[in-house]
C-alpha positions in Angstrom: 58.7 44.1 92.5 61.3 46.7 91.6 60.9 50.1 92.3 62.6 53.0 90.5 62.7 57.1 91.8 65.2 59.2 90.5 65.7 61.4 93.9 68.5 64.1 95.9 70.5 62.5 98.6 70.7 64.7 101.5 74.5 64.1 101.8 76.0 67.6 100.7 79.2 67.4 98.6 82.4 69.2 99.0 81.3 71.9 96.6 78.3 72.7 98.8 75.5 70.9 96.6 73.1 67.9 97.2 73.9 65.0 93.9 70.6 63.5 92.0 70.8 59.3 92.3 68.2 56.9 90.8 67.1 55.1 93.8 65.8 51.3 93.6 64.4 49.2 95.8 63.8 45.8 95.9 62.5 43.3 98.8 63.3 46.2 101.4 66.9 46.5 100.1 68.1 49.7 97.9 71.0 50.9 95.6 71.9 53.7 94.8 73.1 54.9 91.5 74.7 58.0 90.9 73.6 60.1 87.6 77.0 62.7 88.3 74.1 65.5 88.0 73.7 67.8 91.7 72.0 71.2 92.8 70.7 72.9 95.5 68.4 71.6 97.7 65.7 74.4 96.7 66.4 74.0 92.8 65.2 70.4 93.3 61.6 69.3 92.6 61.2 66.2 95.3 57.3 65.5 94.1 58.1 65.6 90.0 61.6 64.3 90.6 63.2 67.0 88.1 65.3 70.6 88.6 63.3 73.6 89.0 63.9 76.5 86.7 66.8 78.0 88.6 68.8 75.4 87.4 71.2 76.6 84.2 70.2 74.2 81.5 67.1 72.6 83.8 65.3 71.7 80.5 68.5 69.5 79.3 68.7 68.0 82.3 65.6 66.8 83.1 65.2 65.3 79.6 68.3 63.3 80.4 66.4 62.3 83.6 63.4 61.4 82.0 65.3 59.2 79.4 66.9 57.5 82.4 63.5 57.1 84.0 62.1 55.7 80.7 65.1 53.0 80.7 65.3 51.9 83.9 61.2 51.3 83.6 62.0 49.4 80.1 65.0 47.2 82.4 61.9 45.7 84.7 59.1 45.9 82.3 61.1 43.7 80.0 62.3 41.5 82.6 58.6 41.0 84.4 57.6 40.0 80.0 60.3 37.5 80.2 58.8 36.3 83.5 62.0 36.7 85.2 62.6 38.4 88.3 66.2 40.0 88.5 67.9 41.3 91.3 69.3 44.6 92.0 72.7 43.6 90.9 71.4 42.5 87.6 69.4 45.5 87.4 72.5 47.8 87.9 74.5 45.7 85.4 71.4 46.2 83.1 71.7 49.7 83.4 75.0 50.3 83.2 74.9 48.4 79.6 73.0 51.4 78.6 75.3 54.1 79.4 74.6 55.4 75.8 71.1 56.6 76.2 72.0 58.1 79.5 73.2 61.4 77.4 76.2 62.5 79.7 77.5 65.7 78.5 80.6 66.5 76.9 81.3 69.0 79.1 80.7 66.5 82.5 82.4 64.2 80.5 85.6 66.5 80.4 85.6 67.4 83.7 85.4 63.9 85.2 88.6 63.0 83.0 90.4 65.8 84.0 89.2 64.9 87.7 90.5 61.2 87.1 94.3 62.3 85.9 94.4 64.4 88.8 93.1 61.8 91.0 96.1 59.6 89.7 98.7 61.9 90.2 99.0 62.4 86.1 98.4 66.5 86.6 100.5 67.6 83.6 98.1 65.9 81.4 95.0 67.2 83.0 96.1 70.8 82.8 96.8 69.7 79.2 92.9 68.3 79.2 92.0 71.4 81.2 93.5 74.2 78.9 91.9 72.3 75.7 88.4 72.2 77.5 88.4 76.5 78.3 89.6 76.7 74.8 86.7 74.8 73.0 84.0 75.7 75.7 85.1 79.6 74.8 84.2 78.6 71.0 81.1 76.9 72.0 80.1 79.5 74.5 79.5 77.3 77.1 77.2 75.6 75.3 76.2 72.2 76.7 76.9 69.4 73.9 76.9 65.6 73.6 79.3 63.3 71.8 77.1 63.2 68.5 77.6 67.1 68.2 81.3 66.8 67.6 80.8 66.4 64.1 83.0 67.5 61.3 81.1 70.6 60.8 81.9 71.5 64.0 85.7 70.4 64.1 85.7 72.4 60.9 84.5 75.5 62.7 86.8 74.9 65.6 89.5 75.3 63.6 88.3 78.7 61.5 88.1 80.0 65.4 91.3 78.9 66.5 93.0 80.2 63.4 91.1 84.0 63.7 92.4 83.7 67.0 96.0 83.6 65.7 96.6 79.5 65.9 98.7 77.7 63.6 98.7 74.4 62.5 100.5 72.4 64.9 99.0 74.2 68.2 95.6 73.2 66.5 97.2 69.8 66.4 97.4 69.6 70.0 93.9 70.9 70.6 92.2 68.2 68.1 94.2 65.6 69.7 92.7 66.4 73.0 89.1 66.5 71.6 90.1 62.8 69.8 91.6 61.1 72.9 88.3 62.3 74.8 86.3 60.9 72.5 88.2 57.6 72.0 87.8 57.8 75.6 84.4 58.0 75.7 83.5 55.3 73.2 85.7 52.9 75.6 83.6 53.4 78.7 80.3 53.4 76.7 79.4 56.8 76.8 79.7 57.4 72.9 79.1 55.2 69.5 81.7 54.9 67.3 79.0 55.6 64.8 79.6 59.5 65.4 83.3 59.1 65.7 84.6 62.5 63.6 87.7 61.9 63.0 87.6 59.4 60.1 86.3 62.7 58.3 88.1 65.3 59.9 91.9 64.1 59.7 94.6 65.6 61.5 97.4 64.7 59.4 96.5 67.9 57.4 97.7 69.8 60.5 101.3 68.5 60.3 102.5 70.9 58.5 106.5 71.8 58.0 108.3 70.8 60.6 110.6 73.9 62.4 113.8 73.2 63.5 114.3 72.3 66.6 118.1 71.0 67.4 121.1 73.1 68.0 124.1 71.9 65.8 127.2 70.4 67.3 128.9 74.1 66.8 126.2 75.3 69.1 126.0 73.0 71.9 129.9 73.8 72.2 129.1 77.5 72.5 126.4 76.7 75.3 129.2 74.3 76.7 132.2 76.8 76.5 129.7 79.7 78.3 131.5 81.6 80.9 128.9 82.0 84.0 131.3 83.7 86.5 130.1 86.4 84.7 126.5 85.5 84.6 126.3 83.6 87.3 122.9 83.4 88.0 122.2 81.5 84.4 124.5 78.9 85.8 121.6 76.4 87.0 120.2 77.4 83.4 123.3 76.0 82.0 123.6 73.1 83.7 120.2 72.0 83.7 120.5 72.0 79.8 123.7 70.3 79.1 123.0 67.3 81.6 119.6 67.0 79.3 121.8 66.9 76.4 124.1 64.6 77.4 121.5 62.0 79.3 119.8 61.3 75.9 117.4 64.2 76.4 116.1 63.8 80.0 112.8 65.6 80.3 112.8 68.5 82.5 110.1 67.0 84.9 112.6 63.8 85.6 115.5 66.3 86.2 113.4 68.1 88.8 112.6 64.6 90.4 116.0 62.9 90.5 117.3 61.9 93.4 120.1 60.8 94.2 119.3 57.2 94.7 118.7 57.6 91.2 122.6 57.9 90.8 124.2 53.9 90.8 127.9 54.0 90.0 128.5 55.0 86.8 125.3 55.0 85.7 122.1 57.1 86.1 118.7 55.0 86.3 114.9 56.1 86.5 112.0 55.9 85.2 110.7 58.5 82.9 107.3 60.4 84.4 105.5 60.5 80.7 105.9 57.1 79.5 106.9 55.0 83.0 109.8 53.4 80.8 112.8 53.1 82.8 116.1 54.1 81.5 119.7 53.0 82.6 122.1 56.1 81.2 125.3 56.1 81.1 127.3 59.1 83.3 129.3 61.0 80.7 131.8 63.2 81.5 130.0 66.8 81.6 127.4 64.9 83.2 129.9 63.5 86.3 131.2 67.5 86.4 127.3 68.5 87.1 126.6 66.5 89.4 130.2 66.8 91.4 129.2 70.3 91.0 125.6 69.9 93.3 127.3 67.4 95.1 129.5 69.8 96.5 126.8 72.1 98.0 125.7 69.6 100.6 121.9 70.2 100.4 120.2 68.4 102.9 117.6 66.9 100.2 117.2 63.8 98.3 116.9 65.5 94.8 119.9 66.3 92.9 118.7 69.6 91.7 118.0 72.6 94.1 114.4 73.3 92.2 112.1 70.7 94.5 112.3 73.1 97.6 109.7 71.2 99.8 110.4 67.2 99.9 106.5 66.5 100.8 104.7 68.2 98.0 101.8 66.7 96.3 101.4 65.8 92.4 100.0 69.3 91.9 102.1 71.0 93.7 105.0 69.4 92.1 103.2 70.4 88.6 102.7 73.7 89.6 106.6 73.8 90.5 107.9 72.7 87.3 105.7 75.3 85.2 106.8 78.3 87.4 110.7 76.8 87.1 110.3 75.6 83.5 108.9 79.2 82.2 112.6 80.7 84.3 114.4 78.4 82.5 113.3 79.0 78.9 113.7 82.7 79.5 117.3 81.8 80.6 117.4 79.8 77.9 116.9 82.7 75.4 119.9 85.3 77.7 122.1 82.2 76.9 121.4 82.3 73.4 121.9 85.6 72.7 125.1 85.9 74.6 126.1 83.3 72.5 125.0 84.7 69.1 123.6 81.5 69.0 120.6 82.4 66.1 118.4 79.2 66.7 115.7 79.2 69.3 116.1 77.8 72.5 114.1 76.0 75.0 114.1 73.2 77.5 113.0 70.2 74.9 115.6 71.7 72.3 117.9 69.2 74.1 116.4 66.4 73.3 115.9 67.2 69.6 119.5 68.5 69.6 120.5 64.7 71.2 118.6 62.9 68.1 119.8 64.8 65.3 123.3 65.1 66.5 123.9 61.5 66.6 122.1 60.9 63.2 124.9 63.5 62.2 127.5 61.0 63.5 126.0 57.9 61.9 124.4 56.5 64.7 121.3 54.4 63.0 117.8 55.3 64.0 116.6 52.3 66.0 119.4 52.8 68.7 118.5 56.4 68.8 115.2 55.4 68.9 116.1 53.2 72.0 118.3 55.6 73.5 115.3 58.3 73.6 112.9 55.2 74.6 110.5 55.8 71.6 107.6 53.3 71.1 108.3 53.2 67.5 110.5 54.4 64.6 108.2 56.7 63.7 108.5 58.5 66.7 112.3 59.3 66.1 112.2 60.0 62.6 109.7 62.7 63.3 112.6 64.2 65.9 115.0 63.8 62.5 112.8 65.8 60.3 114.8 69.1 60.8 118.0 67.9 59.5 119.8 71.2 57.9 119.9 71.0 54.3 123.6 71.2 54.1 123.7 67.3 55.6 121.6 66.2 52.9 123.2 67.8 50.5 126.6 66.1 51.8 124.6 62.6 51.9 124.2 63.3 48.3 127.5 64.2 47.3 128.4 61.0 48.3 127.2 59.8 45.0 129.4 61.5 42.9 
């Protein structure tokens, strides 16, 4: 006979509380599952198995308990009508098949993902994950919801908020993609039903909106190129960092950080990019060779190109933390550069890599090799890159005609 207590293991975790397992036992032998729910020792009722008032949110939680109780009873009732007698394996397996009823919060939900992408060392896109959640929790007021409360409705209010906050279209983009990928997420693992999936109603195409542009001409990149740093010489990393972007098909400023030089083979550059894992073989162009002659010639005693890494043993989120403090200097340098310049357009660390795309389309280069040369899954990906196209090149495509 199996049987079932949901009770609080008196192994303390690191943030000082005591987590709530469902205990079984069977033949003398136990397992222990863990429900992801913890308190303190006093805020736990041992003799009613549920959280005491002090708890914030005690009534949700113990309903959750109570529906876990009521299916892990249902698991060996069932199995004793069948007249079979299943082992604690099968009754975890069992259990686990009904993750859906288990009613883990969105908000647990969220934090355990973020948890898992720093876990495996992917920490831009949990602060990504992380920014989103403060974002919507600051709509909901902290309120604690499940995956069926997502609803339209809701996304539709979302987006009044984020717009009275001053949002526009394609920052409420981002924030709706994060709520979709969690919720695709949660449907994979069993923790939501595709039956509430919101996004078939709430679309996010409508967020597109007109697409800014974001590439520097050929005219431009000269006057960035031709920029005199003796007399602005602290802008000259600035400088550099930009035009070797340019000129490696539009490196991402995380992968410049990173390379080392064992990256460097010949007369070619090869790594693999930190967003998509793809691994790119690049070509050393001449402005390219000149920067890295240039940090050749200060005889660091480092592996990385680049004199931004300044401690060779730091961890995924210290190397995270690194490239936001460096990437914010850089953008402002970005802007100096720009106006010294008289360069008009905007800009920033990934104008490089739009600037790369368009300027080859301007050249005749056809879209797939761009599309290869930037290491895009798909065309589509690329032709969104080629969307700010000035006018004046249309206009000349069309002239052809005549």
């Amino acid at each position: 006979m199996i049987n079932i207590k949901i009770i609080q293991r008196t192994k303390v975790l690191s943030n000082g509380l005591f987590p709530i397992y469902l205990r079984v036992t069977k033949d003398r032998k136990t397992k222990f599952i863990s429900l992801k729910l913890s308190c303190e020792k006093s805020q736990w009722n041992e003799l009613k198995s549920e959280f005491r008032k002090g708890v914030k949110h005690y009534q949700q939680f113990n309903n959750s308990l109570d529906d876990i109780w009521k299916r892990a009873e249902k698991i060996v009732s069932d199995a004793l009508g069948r007249g079979e007698d299943i082992s604690l394996e099968e009754f975890e397996e069992l259990f686990f098949n009904f993750k859906l009823d288990r009613k883990v919060t969105v908000n647990e939900y969220w934090d355990e993902h973020i948890e898992d992408m720093n876990k495996s060392g992917r920490t831009g896109n949990a602060r990504f994950f992380k920014d989103s959640k403060n974002s919507f929790f600051k709509f909901l007021e902290d309120k604690i919801i499940y995956f069926k409360d997502i609803t339209p409705a809701l996304l539709d209010k979302y987006e009044v908020f984020l717009r009275s906050s001053g949002g526009i279209d394609s920052g409420i983009a981002v924030k709706m993609r994060a709520i979709r990928a969690l919720f695709n997420s949660a449907i994979k693992k069993g923790y939501a039903h595709k039956d509430h999936y919101p996004f078939d109603a709430y679309k996010l195409s409508k967020l597109k909106g007109k697409a800014n542009k974001r590439a520097l001409s050929l005219d431009s990149i000269q006057k960035v190129k031709s920029f005199d740093t003796n007399e602005n010489p602290t802008l000259l990393n600035t400088k550099n960092y930009f035009l070797f972007s340019y000129y490696t098909g539009g490196m991402n400023f995380y992968d410049i950080m990173k390379l080392t030089w064992d990256n460097i083979v010949g007369d070619r550059i090869i790594y693999v990019r930190s967003k998509t894992k793809g691994r790119f073989t690049i070509k050393i162009l001449e402005p390219v060779e000149e920067i890295l002659n240039f940090y050749r010639g200060q005889l660091r005693d480092t592996k990385y190109v680049f004199p931004i890494i300044v401690n060779e043993d730091s961890t995924p989120i210290q190397l995270e933390y690194r490239k936001e403090k460096t990437l914010k200097r850089f953008n402002k340098d970005l802007k100096k550069i720009a106006e010294i310049c008289e360069i008009e357009d905007k800009i920033t660390s990934y104008v490089a890599r739009h600037s790369f795309a368009t300027n080859l389309k301007q050249k005749g280069v056809s879209t797939d090799i761009i599309s290869e040369a930037m290491g895009h899954q798909n065309l589509a990906i690329t032709q969104a890159y080629l969307k700010g196209l000035e006018n004046d090149v249309i206009d000349d495509a069309l002239s052809k005609l005549l």
